[in-house]
C-alpha positions as CSV (number, residue, x, y, z in Angstrom):
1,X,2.1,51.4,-98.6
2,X,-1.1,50.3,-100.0
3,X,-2.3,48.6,-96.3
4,X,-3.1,51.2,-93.4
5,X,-0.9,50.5,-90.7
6,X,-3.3,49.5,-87.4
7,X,-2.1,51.7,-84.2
8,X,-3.2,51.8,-80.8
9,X,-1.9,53.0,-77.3
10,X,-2.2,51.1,-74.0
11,X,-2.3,53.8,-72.1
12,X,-5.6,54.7,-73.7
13,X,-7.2,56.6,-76.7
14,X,-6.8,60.3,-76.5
15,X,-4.0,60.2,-74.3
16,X,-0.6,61.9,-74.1
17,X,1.0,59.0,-75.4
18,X,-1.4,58.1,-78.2
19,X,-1.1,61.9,-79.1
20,X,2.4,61.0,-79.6
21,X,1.6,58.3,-81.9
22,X,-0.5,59.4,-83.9
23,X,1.7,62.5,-84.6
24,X,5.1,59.9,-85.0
25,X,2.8,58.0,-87.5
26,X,1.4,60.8,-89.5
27,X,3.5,60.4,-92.5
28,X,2.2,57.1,-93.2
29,X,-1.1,56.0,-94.0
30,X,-3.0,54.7,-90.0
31,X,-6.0,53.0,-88.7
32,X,-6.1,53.8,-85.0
33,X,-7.9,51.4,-82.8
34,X,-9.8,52.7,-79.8
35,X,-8.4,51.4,-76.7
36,X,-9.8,51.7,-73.1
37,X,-7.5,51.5,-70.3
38,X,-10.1,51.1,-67.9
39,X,-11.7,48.3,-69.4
40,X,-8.9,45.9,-70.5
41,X,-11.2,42.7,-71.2
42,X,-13.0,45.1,-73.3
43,X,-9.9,46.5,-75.1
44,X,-8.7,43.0,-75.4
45,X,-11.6,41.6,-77.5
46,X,-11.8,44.5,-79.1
47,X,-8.7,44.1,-80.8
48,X,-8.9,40.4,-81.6
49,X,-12.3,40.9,-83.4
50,X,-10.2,44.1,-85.1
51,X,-7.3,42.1,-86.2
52,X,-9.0,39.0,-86.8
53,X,-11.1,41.0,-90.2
54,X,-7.6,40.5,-92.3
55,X,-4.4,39.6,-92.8
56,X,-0.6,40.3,-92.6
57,X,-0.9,44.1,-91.8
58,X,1.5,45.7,-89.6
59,X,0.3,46.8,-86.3
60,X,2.2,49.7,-84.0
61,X,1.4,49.6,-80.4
62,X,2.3,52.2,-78.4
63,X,3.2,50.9,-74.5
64,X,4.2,48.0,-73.4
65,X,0.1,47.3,-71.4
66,X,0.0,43.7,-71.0
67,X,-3.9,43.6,-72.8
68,X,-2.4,44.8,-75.8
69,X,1.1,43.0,-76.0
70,X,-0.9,39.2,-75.9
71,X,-3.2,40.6,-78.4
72,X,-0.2,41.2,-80.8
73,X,1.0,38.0,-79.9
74,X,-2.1,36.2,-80.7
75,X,-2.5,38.3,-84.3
76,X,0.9,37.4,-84.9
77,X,0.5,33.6,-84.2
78,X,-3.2,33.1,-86.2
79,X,-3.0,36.0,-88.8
80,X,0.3,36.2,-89.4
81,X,0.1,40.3,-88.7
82,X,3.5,41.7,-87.4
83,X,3.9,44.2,-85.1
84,X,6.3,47.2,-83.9
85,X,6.6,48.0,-80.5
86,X,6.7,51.9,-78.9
87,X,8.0,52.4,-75.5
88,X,9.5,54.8,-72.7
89,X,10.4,52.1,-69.8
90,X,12.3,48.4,-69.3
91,X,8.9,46.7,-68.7
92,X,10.6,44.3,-66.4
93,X,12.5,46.1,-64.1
94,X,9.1,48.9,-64.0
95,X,7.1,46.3,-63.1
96,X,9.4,44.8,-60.7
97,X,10.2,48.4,-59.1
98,X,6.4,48.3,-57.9
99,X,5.4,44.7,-57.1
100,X,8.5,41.9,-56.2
101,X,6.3,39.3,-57.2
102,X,5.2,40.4,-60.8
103,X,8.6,41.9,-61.8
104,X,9.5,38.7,-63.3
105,X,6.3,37.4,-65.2
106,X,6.8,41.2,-66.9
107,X,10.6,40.3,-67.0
108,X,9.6,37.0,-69.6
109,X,7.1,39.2,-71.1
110,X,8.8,41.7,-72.4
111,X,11.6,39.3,-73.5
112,X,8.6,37.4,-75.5
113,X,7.0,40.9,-76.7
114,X,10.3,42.1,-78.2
115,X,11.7,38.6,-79.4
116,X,8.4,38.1,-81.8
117,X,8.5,42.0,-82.8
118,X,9.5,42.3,-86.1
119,X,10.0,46.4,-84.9
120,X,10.9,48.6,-82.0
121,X,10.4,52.5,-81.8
122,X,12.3,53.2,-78.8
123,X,11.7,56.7,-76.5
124,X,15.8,56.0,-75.8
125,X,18.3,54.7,-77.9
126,X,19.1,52.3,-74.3
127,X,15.6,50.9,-74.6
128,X,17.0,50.1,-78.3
129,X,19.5,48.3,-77.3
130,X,17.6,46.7,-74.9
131,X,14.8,45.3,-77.4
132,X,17.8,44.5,-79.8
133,X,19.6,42.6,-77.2
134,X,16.0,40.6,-76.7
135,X,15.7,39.6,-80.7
136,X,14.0,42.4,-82.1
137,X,14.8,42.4,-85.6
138,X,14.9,46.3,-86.4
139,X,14.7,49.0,-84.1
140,X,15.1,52.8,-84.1
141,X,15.0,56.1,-81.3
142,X,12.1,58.5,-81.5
143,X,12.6,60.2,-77.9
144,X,10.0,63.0,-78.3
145,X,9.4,66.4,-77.8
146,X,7.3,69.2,-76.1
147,X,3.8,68.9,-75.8
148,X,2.6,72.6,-77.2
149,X,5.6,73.2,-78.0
150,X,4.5,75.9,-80.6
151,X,3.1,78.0,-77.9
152,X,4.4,81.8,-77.3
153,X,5.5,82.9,-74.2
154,X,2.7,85.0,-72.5
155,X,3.7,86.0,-69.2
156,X,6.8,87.1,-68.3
157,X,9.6,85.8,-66.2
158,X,8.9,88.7,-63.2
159,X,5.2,88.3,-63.6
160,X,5.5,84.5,-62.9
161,X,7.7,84.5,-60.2
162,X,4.8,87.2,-58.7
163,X,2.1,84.6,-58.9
164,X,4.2,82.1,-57.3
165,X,5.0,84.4,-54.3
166,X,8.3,84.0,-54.8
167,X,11.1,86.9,-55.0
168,X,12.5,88.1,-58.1
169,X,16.1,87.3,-57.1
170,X,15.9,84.3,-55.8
171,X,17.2,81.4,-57.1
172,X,14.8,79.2,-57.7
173,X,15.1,75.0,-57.9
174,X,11.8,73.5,-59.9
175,X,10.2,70.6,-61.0
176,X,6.7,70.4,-63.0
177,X,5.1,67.5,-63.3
178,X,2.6,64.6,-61.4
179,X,3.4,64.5,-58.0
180,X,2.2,61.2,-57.1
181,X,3.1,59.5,-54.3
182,X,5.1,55.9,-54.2
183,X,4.6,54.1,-50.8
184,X,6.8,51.8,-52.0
185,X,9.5,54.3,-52.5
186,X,8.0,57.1,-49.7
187,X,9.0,58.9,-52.9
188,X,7.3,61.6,-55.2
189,X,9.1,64.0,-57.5
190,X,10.1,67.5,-56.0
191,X,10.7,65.6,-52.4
192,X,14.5,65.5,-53.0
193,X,14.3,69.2,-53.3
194,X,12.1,69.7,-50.2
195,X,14.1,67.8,-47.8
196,X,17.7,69.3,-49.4
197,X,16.4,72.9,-48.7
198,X,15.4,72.1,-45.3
199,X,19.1,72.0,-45.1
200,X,20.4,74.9,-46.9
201,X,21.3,78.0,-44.8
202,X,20.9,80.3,-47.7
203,X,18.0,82.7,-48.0
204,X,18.1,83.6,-51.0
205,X,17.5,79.8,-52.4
206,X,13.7,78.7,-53.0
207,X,12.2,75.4,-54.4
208,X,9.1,75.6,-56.7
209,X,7.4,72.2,-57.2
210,X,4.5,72.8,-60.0
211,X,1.7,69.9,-60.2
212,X,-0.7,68.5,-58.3
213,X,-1.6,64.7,-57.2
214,X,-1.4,62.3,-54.2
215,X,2.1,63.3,-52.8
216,X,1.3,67.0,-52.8
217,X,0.4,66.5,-48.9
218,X,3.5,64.7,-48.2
219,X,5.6,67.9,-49.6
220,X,3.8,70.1,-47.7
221,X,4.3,68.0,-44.6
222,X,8.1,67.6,-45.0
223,X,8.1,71.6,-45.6
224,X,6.4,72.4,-42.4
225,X,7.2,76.0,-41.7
226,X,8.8,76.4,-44.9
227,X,5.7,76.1,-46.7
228,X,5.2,80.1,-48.2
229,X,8.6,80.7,-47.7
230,X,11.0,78.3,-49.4
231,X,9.0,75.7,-50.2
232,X,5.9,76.9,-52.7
233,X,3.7,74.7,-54.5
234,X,1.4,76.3,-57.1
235,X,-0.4,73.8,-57.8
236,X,-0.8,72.6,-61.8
237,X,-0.9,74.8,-64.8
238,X,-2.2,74.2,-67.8
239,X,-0.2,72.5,-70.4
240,X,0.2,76.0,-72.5
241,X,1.6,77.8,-69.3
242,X,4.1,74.9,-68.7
243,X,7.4,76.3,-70.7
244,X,6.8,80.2,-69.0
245,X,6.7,78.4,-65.9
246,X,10.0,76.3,-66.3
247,X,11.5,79.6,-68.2
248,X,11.0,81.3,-64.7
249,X,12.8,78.6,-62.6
250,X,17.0,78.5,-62.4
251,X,17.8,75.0,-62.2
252,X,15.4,72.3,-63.2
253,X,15.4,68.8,-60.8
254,X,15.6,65.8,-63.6
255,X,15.0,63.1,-60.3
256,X,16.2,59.2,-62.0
257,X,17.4,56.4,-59.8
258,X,20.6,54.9,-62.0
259,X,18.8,51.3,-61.7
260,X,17.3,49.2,-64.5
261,X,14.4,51.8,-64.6
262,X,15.6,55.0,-64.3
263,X,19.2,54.1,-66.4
264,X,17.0,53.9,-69.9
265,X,15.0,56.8,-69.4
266,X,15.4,60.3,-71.1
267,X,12.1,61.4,-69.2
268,X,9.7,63.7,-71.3
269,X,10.8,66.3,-69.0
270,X,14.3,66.9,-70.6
271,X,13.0,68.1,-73.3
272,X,11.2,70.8,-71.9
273,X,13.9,71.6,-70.0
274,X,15.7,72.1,-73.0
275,X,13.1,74.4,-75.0
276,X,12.6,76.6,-71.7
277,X,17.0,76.8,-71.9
278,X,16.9,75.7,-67.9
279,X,20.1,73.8,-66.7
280,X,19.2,70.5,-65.1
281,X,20.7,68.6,-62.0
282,X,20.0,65.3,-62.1
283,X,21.6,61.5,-61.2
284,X,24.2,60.0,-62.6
285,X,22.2,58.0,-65.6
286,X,23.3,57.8,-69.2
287,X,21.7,60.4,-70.5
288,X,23.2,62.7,-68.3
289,X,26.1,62.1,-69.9
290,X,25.0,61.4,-73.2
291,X,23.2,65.3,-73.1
292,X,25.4,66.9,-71.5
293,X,26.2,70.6,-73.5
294,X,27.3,71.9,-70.3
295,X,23.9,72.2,-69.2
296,X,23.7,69.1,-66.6
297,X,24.9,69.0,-63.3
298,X,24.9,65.1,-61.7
299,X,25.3,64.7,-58.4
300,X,26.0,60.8,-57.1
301,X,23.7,58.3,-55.2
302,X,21.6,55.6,-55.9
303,X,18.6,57.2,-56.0
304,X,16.2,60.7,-55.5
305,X,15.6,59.5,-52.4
306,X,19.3,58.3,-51.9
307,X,20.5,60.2,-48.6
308,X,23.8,60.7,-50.7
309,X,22.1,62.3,-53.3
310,X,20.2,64.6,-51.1
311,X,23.8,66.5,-49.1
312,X,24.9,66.5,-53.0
313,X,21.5,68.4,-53.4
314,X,22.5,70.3,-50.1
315,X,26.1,71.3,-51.2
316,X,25.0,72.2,-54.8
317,X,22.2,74.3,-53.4
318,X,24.3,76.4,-50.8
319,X,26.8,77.3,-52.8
320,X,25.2,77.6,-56.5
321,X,25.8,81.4,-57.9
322,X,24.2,83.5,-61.1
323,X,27.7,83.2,-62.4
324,X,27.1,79.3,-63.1
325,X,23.5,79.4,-64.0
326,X,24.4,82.3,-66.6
327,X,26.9,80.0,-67.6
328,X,24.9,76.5,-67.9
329,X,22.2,78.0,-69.6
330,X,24.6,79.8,-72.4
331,X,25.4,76.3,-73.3
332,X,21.9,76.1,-74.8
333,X,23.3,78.4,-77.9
334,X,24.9,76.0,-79.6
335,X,22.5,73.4,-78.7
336,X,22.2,71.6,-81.8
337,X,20.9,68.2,-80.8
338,X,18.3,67.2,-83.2
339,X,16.9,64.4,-80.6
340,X,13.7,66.3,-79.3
341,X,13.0,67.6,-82.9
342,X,9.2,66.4,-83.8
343,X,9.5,67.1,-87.6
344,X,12.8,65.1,-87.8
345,X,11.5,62.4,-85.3
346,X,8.0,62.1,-87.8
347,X,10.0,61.6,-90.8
348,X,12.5,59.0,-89.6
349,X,9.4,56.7,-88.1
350,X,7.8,57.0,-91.4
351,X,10.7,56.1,-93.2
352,X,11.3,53.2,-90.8
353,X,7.6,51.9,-91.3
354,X,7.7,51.9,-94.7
355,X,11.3,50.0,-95.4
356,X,10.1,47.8,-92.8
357,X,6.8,47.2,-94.5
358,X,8.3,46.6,-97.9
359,X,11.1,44.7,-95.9
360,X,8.1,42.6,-94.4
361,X,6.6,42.0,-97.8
362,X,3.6,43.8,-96.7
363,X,2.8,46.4,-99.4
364,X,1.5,44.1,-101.6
């Protein structure tokens, strides 16, 4: 590949998810582009004047950002530079999720995006589907892996469970992550388990919720007296104390609505989940299937915030013993799924890159 690639995220440079990219593209020769999410006009003309300096190179864009999808477009149409797409989410039905009225401008962009793609690195092999189904020419799955995930285990299980206030038997429901708030949704994650254990009778049943952001004040409204009892919220941790603090929970929430959003998601958080070896209850979506070692419990409804899904929740919480978390988590033995692997994940988009390039006639 005598060319450097050019690479860029939307999200931003020296984010989580052009991190990711520049460690899925580190087997082939890159020029990353700095890329301001703050100041898209900015970002925008940046790239033009960037790909405007040559000609028919291959560009990887990580995210979907609508600032850096028209400026693919543009280099395809006036350079002839081709382009590979990188993302987590069905643009359209995201989109749509938050605003009715933009859902379907995004819906025709994405269609667009993907149809003049000549490549799509997919965080799901549903989102590969998807792009194929749209015209992509060639497409693969590179669904990630865990942030630090070469960090030891410092504090123990017992010392953990100490700082969180929270008794050593208990059985503990968690979730780590942003808790942000949708207004649209009255949703954030850990809520579902917050207003199940309102419910549960059991004493010996707790909910951890780890992370901090806008809906932190809604949990700690809808736990009202709970709070410091069965409800705890620790606040964040930083990102080298996230797998000790999943390792000390019992069952990890994995909160997806089974809609056009939440149905092609793995979710980052899976993966974690299955480094810290921490059964997961979750919706009814694909990839609980798809996952499943014995490690997944899926309870029905629509949604997180689906009232069904919350007496599931309820039932699953009250009568939950050791016996079956022993026995979830002992699937994890002969967990041999190779999907969160980095190494395997960094080889295969290197290999896909370059067939594509010589494919694309240019590595000349």
């Amino acid at each position: 590949m005598s060319k450097p690639i050019w690479a860029f995220a939307t999200k931003g440079t020296d984010t989580n998810e052009e991190r990711r990219l520049r460690t899925l593209l580190s087997g082939v020769k890159t020029e990353f582009i700095t890329f301001d999410k703050s100041k898209k006009l900015w970002s925008f003309k940046h790239l033009i004047r960037s790909f405007s300096q040559a000609r028919n190179r291959l560009i990887v864009m990580e995210g979907t950002g609508i600032a850096g999808g028209i400026a693919c477009l543009i280099a395809r149409i006036l350079w002839g530079h081709r382009y590979v797409v990188s993302s987590g989410d069905a643009v359209g039905p995201f989109v749509g999720s938050h605003s009715r009225l933009a859902g379907p401008f995004f819906a025709v962009y994405e269609r667009i995006l993907c149809r003049m793609a000549s490549g799509y690195i997919g965080w799901t092999p549903y989102l590969v589907g998807r792009a194929l189904t749209f015209g992509v020419g060639r497409a693969m799955t590179a669904s990630g892996w865990v942030l630090g995930d070469d960090v030891k285990i410092v504090e123990s299980r017992t010392k953990i469970r100490t700082n969180w206030n929270v008794p050593p038997e208990a059985i503990v429901f968690g979730i780590a992550g942003a808790i942000v708030w949708s207004k649209r949704r009255k949703y954030c994650y850990g809520l579902e388990l917050v207003r199940a254990i309102r419910r549960v009778k059991r004493v010996d049943v707790v909910v951890v919720i780890i992370g901090s952001g806008s809906g932190v004040s809604h949990l700690m409204a809808e736990a009202g007296d709970l709070l410091g009892k069965k409800v705890f919220l620790p606040g964040s941790v930083p990102l080298d104390c996230v797998m000790e603090n999943l390792r000390a929970m019992d069952v990890g929430s994995l909160p997806q609505s089974t809609d056009g959003v939440g149905a092609f998601r793995y979710t980052t958080k899976i993966s974690e989940y299955a480094q810290a070896q921490l059964p997961v209850v979750t919706n009814q979506i694909p990839a609980a299937y798809d996952l499943d070692h014995g490690q997944i419990w899926r309870l029905p409804g629509y949604s997180p915030w689906d009232i069904t899904f919350e007496e599931a929740m309820v039932a699953l919480m009250e009568n939950i013993t050791q016996d079956a978390i022993r026995s979830a988590r002992s699937a994890y033995e002969n967990y041999s799924d190779q999907a969160f692997c980095k190494s395997t994940q960094v080889e295969r988009t290197g290999n896909f890159l370059r067939e594509l390039v010589a494919h694309l006639g240019l590595d000349h």
